[in-house]
Every structure is written in C-alpha cells, then in structure tokens.
FIDO-445313 format. One line per 2 residues: their letters; for each residue x, y, z of N, C-alpha, C, O, CB. Coordinates in pm, whole numbers. Each point is the difference from the previous one (the first is absolute). Glycine has a CB too. Example, Ala and Ser with C-alpha at 12.3 -4.5 7.8 and 13.67 -1.06 7.14 Angstrom:
2
AS	1319,-569,780,-89,119,0,90,120,0,104,-2,66,-293,-115,59 ~ 154,222,-197,82,119,6,-77,109,73,51,111,17,67,-174,-232
This chain:
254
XX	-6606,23374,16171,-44,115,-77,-134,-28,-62,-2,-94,-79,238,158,33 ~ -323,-13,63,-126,27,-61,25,24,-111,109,56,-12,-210,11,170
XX	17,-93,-301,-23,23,-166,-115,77,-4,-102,-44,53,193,-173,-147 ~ -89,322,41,-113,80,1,-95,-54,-140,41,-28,-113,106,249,249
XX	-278,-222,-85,-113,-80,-107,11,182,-115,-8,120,24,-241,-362,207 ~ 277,136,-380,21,76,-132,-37,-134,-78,-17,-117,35,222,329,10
XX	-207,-165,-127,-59,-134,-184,120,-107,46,109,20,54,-179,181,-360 ~ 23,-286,273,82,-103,-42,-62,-116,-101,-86,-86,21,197,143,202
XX	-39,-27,-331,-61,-92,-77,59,-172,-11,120,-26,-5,-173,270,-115 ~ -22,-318,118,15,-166,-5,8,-38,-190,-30,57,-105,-157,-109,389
XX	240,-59,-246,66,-83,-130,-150,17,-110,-5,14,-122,209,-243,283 ~ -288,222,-83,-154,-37,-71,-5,163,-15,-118,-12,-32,-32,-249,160
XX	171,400,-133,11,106,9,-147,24,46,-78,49,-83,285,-14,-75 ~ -252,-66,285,-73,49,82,68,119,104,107,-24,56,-226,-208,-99
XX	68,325,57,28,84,145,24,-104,125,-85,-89,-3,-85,298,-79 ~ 231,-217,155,-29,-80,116,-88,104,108,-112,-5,51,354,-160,-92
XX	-80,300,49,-50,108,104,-7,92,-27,79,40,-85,-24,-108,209 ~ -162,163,-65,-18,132,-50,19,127,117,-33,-6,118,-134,-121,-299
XX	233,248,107,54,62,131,-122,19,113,34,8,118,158,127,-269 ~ -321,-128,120,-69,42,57,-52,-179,148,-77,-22,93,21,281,-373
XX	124,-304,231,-69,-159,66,112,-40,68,109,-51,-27,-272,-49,-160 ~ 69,161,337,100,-67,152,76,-165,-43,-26,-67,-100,-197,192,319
XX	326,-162,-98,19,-117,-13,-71,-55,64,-43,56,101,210,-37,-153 ~ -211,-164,15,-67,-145,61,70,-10,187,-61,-7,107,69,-157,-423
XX	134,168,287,56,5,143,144,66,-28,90,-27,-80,-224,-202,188 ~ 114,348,12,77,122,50,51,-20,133,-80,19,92,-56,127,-224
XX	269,-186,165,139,-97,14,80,127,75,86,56,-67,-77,-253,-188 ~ -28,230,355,83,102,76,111,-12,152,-16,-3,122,-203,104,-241
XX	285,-104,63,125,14,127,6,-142,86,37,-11,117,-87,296,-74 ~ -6,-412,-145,-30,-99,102,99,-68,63,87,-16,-86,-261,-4,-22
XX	206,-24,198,69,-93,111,-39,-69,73,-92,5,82,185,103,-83 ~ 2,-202,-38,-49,-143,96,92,-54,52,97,-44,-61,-254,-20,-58
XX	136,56,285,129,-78,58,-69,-104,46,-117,5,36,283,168,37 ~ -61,-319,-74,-83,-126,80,99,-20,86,119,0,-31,-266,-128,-139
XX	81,104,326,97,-21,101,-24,-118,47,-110,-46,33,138,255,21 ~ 129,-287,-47,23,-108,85,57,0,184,121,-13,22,-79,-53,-294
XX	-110,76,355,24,46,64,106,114,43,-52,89,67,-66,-272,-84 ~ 237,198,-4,112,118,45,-24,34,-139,-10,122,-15,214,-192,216
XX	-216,-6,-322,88,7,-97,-68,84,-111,-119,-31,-6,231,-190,75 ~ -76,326,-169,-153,67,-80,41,-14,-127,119,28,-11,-212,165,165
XX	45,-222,-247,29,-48,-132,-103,148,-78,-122,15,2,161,-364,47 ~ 35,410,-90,-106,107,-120,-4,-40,-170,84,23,-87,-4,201,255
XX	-196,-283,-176,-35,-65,-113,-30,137,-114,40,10,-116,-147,-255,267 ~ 48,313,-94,-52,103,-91,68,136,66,10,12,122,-257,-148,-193
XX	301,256,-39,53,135,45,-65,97,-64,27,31,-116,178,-107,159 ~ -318,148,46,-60,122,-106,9,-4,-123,81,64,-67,-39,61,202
XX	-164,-238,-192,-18,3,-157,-90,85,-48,-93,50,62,145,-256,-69 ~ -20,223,-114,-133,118,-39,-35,-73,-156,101,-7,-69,1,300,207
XX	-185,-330,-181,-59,-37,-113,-145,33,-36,-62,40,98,222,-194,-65 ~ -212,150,-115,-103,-24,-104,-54,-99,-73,73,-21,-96,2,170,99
XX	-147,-204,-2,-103,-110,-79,-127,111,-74,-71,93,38,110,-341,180 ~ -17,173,-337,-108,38,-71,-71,-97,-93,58,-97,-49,51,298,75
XX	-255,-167,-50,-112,-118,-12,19,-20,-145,-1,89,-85,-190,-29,275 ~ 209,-189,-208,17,-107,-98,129,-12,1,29,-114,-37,-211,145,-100
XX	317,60,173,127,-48,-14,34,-132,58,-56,-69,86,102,292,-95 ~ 103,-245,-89,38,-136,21,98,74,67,49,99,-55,-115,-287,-131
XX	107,148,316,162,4,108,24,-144,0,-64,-103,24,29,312,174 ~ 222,-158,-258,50,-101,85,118,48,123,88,84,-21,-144,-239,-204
XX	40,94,330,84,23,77,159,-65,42,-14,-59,107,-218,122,-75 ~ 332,-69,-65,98,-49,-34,91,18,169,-25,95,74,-15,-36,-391
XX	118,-141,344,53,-17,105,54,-156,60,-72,-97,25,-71,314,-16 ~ 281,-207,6,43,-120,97,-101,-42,117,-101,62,33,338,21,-77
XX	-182,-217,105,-90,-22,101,22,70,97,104,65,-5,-135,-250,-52 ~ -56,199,181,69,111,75,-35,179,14,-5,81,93,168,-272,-166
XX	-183,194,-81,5,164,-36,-118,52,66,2,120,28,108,-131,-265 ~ -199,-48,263,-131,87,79,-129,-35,-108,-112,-4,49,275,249,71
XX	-145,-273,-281,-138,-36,-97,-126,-70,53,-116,3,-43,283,-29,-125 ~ -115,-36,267,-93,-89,20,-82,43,133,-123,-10,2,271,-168,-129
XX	-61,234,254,-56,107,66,-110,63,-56,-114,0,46,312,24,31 ~ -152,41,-199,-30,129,-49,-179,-19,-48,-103,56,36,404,4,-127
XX	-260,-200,-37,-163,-53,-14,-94,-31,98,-121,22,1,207,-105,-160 ~ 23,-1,282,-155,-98,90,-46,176,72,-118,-4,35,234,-365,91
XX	-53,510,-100,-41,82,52,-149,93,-103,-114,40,22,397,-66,118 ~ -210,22,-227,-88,-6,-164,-196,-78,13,-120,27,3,446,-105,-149
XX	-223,-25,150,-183,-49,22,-36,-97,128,-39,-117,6,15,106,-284 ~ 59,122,391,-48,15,123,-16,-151,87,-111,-29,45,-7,256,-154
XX	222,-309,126,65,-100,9,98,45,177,-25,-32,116,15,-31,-459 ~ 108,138,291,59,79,118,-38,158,-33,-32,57,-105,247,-240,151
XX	-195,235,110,2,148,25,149,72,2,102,-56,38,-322,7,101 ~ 212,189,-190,120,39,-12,63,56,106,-85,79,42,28,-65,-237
XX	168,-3,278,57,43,130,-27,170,-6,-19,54,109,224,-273,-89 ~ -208,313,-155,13,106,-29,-37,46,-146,29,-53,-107,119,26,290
XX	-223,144,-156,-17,43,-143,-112,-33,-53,-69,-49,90,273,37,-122 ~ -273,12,-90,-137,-20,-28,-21,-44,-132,78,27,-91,-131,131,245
XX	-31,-213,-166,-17,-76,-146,-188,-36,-8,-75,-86,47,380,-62,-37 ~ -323,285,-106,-108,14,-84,-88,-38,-71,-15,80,-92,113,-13,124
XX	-188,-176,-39,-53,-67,-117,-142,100,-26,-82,29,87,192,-310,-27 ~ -114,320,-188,-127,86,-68,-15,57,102,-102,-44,53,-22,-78,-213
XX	187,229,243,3,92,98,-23,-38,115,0,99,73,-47,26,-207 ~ 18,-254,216,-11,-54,86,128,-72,80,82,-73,-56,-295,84,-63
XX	215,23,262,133,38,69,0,-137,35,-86,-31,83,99,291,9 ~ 76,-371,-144,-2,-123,46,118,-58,126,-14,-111,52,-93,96,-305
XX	188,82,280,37,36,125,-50,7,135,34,-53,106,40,128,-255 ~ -200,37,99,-80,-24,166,-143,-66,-12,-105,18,62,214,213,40
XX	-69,-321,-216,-141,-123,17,46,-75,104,114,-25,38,-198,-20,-284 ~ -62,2,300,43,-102,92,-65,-108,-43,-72,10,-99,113,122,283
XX	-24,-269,-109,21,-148,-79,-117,-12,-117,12,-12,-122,85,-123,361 ~ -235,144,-141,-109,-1,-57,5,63,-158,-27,-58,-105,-64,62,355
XX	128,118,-230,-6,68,-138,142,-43,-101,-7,25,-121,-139,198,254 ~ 217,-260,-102,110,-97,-71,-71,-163,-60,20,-52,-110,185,180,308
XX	-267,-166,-116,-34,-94,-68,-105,-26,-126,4,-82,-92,80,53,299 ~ -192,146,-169,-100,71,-145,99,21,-71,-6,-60,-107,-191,193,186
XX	324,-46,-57,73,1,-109,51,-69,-86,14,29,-119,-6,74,219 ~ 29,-218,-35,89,-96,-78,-91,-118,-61,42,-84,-79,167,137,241
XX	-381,-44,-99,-92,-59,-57,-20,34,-129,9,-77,-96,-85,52,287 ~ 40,175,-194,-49,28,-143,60,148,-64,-61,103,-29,-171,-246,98
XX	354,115,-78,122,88,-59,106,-78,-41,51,29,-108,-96,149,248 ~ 77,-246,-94,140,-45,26,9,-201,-68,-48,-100,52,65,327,228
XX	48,-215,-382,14,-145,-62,150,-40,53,85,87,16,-247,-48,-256 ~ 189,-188,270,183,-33,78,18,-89,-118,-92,-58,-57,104,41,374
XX	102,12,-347,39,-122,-80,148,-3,65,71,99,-21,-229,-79,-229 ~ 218,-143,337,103,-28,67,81,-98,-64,-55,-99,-49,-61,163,232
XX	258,-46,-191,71,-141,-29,-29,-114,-9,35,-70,-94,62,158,162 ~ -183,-137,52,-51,-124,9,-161,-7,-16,-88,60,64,296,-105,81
XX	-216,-32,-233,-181,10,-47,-127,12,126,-107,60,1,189,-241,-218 ~ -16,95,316,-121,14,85,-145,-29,30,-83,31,85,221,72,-113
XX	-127,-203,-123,-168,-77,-20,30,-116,119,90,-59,60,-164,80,-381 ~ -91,-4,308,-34,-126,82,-6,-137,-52,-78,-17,-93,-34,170,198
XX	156,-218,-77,47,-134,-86,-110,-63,-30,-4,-46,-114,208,3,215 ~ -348,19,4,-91,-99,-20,-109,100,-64,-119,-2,30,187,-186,173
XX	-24,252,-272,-139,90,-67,68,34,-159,112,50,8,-225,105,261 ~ 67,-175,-396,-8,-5,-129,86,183,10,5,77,96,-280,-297,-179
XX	329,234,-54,6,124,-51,-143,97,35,-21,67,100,190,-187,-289 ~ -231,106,104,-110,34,16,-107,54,155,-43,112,26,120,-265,-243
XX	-96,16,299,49,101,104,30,12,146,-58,3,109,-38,59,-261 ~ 280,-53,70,78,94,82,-55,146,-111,21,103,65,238,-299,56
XX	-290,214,-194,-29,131,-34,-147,55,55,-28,118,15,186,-165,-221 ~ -257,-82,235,-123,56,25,14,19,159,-102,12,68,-39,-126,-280
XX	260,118,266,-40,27,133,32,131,44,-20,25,119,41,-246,-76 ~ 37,332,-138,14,121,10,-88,63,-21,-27,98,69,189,-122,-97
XX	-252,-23,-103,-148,59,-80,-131,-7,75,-103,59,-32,198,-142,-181 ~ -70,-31,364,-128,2,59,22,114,125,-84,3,90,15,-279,-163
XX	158,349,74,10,99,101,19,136,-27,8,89,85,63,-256,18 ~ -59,184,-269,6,111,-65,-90,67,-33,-70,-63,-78,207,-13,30
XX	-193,220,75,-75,73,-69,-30,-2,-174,-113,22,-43,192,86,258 ~ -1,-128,-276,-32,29,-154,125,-101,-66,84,41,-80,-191,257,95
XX	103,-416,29,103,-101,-74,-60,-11,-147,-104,43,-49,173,-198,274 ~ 45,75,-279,7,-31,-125,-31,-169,13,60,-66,85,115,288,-164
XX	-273,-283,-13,-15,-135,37,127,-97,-11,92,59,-57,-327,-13,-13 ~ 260,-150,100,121,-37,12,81,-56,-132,119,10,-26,-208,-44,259
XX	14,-10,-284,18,-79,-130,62,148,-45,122,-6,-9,-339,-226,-40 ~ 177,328,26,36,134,-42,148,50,5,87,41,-76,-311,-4,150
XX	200,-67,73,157,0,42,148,-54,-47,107,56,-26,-259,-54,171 ~ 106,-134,-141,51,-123,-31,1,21,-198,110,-37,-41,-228,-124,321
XX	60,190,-353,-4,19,-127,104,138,-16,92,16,-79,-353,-141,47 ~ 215,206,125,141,114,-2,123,-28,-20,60,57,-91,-155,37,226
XX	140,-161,-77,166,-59,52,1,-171,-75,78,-90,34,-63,247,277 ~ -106,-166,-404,50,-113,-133,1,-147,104,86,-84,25,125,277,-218
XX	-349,-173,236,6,-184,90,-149,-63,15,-32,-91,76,248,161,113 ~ -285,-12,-265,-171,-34,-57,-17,-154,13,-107,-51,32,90,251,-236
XX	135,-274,175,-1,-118,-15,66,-76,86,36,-116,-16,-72,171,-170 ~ 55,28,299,77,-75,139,-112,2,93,2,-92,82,258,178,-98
XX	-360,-4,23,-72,10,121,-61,-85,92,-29,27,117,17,114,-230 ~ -9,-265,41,-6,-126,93,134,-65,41,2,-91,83,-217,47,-194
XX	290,75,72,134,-56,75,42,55,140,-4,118,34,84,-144,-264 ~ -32,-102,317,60,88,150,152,41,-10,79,-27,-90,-239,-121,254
XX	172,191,-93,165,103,19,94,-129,-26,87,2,-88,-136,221,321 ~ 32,-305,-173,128,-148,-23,-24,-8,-184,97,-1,-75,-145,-212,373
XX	-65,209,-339,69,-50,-146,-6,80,-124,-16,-33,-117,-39,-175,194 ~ 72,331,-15,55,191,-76,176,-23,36,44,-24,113,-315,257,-8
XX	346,-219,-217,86,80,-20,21,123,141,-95,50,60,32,-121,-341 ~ 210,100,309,11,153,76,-53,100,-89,-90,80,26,302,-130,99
XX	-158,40,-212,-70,136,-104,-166,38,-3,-64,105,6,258,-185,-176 ~ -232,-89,157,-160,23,15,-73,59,105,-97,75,-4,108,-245,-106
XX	85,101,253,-53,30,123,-14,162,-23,-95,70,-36,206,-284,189 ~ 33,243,-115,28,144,-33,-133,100,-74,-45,106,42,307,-216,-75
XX	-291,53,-55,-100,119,-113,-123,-10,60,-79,94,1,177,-126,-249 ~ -137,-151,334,-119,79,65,-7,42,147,-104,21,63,-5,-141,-226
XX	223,128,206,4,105,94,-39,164,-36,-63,89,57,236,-262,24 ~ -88,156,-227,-58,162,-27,-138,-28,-21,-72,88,48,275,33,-172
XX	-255,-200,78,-151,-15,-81,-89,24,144,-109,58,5,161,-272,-243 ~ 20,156,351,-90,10,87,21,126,99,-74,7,99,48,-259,-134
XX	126,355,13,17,118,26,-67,114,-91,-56,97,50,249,-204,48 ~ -184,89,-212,-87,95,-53,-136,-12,-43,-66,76,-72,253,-25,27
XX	-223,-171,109,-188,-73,10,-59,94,73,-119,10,-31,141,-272,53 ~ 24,362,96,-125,86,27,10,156,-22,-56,92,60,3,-269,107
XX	170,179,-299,-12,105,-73,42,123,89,-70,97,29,-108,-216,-172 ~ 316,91,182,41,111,112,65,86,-87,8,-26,-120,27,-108,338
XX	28,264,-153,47,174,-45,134,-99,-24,50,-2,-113,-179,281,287 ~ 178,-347,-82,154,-14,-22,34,-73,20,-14,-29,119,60,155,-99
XX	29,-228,-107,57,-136,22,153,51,42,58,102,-39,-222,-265,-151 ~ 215,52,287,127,12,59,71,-158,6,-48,-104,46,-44,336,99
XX	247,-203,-219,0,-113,-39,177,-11,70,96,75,-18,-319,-80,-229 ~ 213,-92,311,121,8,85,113,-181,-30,2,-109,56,-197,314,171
XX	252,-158,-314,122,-97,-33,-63,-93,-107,59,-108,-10,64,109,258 ~ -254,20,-349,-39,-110,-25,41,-108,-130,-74,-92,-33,-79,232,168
XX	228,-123,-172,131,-41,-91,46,-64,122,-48,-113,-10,114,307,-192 ~ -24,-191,275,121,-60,97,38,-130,29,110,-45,30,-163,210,59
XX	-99,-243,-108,45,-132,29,-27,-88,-129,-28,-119,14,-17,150,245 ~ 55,34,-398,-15,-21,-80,80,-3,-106,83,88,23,-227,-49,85
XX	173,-98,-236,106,-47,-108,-16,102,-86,-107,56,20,104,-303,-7 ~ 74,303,-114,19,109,-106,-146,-19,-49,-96,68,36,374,-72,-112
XX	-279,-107,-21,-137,16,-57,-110,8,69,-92,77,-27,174,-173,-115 ~ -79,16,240,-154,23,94,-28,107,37,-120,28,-4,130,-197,92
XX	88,274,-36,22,137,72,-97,70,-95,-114,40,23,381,-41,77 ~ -190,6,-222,-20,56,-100,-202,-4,-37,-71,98,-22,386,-174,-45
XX	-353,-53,73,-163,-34,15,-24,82,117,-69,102,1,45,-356,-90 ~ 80,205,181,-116,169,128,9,116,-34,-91,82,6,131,-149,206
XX	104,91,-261,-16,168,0,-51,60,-131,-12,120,-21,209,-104,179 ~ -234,-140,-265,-111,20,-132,-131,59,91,-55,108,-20,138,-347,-172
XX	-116,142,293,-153,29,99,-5,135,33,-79,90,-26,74,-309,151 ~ 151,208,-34,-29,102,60,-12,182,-62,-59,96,50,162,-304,102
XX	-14,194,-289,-16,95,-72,-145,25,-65,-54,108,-24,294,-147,6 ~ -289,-92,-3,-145,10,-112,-107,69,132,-96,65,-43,125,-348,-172
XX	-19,273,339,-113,18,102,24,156,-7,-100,72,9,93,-312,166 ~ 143,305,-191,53,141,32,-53,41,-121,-59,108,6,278,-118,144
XX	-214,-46,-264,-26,67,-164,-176,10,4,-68,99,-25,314,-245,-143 ~ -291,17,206,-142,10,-69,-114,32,117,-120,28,-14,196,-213,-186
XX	-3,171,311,-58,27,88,-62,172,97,-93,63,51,228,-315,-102 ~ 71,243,3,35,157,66,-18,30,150,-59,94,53,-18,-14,-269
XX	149,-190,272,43,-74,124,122,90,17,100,-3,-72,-191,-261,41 ~ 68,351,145,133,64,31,89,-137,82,-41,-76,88,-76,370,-57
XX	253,-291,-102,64,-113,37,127,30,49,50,107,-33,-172,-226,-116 ~ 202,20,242,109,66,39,71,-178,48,-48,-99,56,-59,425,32
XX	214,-300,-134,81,-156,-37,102,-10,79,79,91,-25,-116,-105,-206 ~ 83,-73,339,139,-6,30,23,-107,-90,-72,-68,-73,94,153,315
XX	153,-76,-202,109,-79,-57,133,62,17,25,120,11,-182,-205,-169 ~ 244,-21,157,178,68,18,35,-60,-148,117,-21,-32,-18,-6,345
XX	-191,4,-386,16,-2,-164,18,123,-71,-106,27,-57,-31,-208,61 ~ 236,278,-28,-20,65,-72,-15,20,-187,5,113,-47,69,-92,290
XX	-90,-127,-321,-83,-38,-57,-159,16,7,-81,33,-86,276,-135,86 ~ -203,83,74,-179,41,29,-54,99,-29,-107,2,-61,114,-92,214
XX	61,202,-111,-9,146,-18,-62,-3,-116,-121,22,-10,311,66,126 ~ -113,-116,-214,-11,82,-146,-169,-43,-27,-37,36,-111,340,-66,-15
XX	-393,-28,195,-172,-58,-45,-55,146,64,-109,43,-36,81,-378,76 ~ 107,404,53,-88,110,80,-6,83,-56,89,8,-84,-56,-41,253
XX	-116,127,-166,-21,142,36,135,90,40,69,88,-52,-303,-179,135 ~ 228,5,51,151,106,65,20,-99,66,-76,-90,35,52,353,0
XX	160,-240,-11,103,-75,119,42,82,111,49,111,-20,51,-240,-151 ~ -122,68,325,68,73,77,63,-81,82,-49,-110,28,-80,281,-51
XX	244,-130,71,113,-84,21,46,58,152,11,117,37,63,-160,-319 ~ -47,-106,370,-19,13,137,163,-49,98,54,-111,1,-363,53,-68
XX	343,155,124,120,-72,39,-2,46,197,-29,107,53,192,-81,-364 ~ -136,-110,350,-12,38,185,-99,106,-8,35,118,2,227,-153,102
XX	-376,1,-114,-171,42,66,-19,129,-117,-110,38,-39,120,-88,380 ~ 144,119,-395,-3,99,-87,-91,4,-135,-16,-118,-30,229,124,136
XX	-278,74,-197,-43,9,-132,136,101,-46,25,114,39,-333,-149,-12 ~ 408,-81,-156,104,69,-34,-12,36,-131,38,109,-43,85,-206,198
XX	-170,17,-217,-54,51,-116,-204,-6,-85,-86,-86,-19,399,13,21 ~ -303,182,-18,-168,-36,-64,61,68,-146,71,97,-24,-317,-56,266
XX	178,-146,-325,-48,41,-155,-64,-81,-77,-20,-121,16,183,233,-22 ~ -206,-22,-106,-133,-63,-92,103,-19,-115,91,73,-40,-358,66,113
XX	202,-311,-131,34,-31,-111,-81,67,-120,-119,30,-8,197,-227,130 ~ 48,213,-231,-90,77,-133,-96,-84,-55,-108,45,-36,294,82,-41
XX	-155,-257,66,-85,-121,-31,-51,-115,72,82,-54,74,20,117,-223 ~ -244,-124,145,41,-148,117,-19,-63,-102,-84,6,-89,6,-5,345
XX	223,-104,-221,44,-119,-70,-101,-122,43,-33,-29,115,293,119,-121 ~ -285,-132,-72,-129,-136,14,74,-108,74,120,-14,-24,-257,41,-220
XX	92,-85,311,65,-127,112,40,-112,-114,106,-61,8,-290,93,244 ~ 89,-55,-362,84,-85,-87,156,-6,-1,78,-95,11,-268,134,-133
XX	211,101,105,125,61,-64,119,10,70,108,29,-51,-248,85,-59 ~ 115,-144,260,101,27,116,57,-100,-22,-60,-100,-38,-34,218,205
XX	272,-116,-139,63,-125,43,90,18,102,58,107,21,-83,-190,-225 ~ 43,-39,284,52,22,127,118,-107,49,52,11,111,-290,94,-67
C-alpha cells in the first residue's frame, strides 16, 4: 500500500512531508522472481510504497521476507522481475547498467552487515576512496567526525572495534553526500551497546543531514528510532505506519 505524502511532523517538530512534495521513490506493483533452474522463488509480490526525503524507514521483516530484495532493488544493485520503482521521477526499472551505476555513484550511500573496509588502508582512507570519485564529497575527516571517530582515522580496520568499523563504513557512505543512505542489517553482527553506537550514526546523518534513510532489521525494536515502520512478510508490505515519536537509539533496549 502506498502512504499518501501529507505533514508529518518529527520528534524535533520539523515538517518532514508536505502534501504538495512527490516521493524521493514511488514503489509500484513490484515483483521479483529468482529462478533456479525448474525452480521459481518470488521474493517480492506487487509492493507499493513511498519514500520521502529526509525520512527515517525502517523496514522490519524475518529472513526470507523479501527486505532485502526490496533495498538491493532500491538502490539499483538488482532489477525488478515486474513493476516499477521511481526515484525523483526517474524510471529505474528501464535503466540500463550504465545508468545504474551513475546511480549508485552519486545517489545512493550502502552500509551492509559486514563493514567491507579494506584492511591495508587507514580509516581515513577507506573513506577517501569514495570522495575521490564523487562530485561534491564531504572531506573525509568530516565524515569520520560525523559518526564520533576524529580520533581513529589513522587506525586500520584490524585495530577498530566492530562498532568502529561499522560507523566508518557509514562515514565512508555518506562521504559523497548522497539523496539516500540504505542500510541493510547493520546492527547484525553487532552487541546491544555497539548496535546502539551505529544506529546513534546512523540517526545523527538522517537528523543533521536530512539523508533520506531506510534501515533493515528483523529487530523490531529498531523501529521505534524511525519515522515509519514497514513491515515485510513473503515479498508482501503487511503493515506500514508512522510513529507519533522517534525514540532516540540511546533509549532502545533489546
């Protein structure tokens, strides 16, 4: 089900959306089947959603449910079997590779379960290697001062903490200052409190930034930091709704 764009006010009582302001990405009838030879697995069933710019999503769902489908189709990773999905009015469906990859150059921020730095290169940069291919990056130290690690940046990935790794993965996802960070399990391989340090990041990049953001997890706990929750079961969207308040990641317990 689609949410039709109306006010919504945030904890900070900012407007987020206004009736008059399309969504960021417009989410129609999508489907996705992956086939093993005889065999067809439908990950996704005619979804219909809405994203809107600066909201926080979280997307809630067992493993399995299609969330993760749903994001890598999001920020143009995989193509959808059916149906269409919109970014700022642009039909990303019938992009082809070339124009998928501008996309995911300079739109599109990943932050994955697993950090994904390069081991023989400093904090610092693993962040400067996004900023030398970006149109309008943020310098790195910048980055890295965002997500509370100013004082790690000469350190390599072996002698960071997961938590640390973790934040400059975001640091080095939102270094070239993309529309939309997409953040897929990133708590997951991580301890209560540490969790709790990324999704401080990842909230402060959505607050001060105004980073349209969109979160998996089969944490439902998580939810309560968003905007809205939408909740995913066999490829389905079964439930969508907006929290009256977002609860600060301090505050979550799990």
């Amino acid at each position: 089900m689609a949410v039709a764009a109306r006010p919504l006010e945030m904890g900070s009582g900012r407007v987020l959306v206004a009736a008059h302001v399309p969504p960021v990405f417009e989410i129609r009838a999508l489907g996705k089947i992956y086939r093993m030879g005889a065999v067809e697995v439908q990950a996704l069933r005619a979804v219909d959603l809405d994203l809107y710019a600066g909201e926080l999503l979280v997307l809630l769902g067992a493993s399995g449910s299609g969330k993760s489908t749903l994001l890598n189709i999001l920020g143009g990773l995989d193509v959808a079997t059916s149906g269409t999905v919109k970014f700022n009015g642009r039909d990303l469906t019938t992009a082809d590779e070339r124009a998928l990859t501008r996309y995911r150059r300079e739109s599109v921020g990943f932050v994955f379960q697993f950090y994904n730095l390069i081991p023989s290169l400093t904090a610092l940069e693993n962040v400067a290697l996004v900023t030398e291919i970006s149109r309008n990056p943020m310098r790195p130290e910048e980055a890295l001062a965002l997500v509370g690690l100013s004082e790690r940046g000469r350190h390599f990935p072996a002698q960071l903490s997961g938590g640390e790794q973790q934040r400059v993965a975001i640091a080095r996802a939102i270094a070239k200052r993309p529309e939309v960070l997409l953040c897929d399990e990133p708590t997951g391989a991580l301890d209560h409190e540490t969790g709790k340090l990324v999704l401080k990041a990842i909230e402060k990049v959505n607050r001060e930034l105004g980073t349209t953001t969109a979160v998996i997890t089969h944490n439902v706990v998580i939810g309560e930091m968003a905007d809205r929750v939408v909740r995913i079961s066999s490829g389905r969207v079964v439930e969508d709704r907006r929290n009256e308040t977002r609860v600060p990641p301090d505050a979550l317990t799990w």
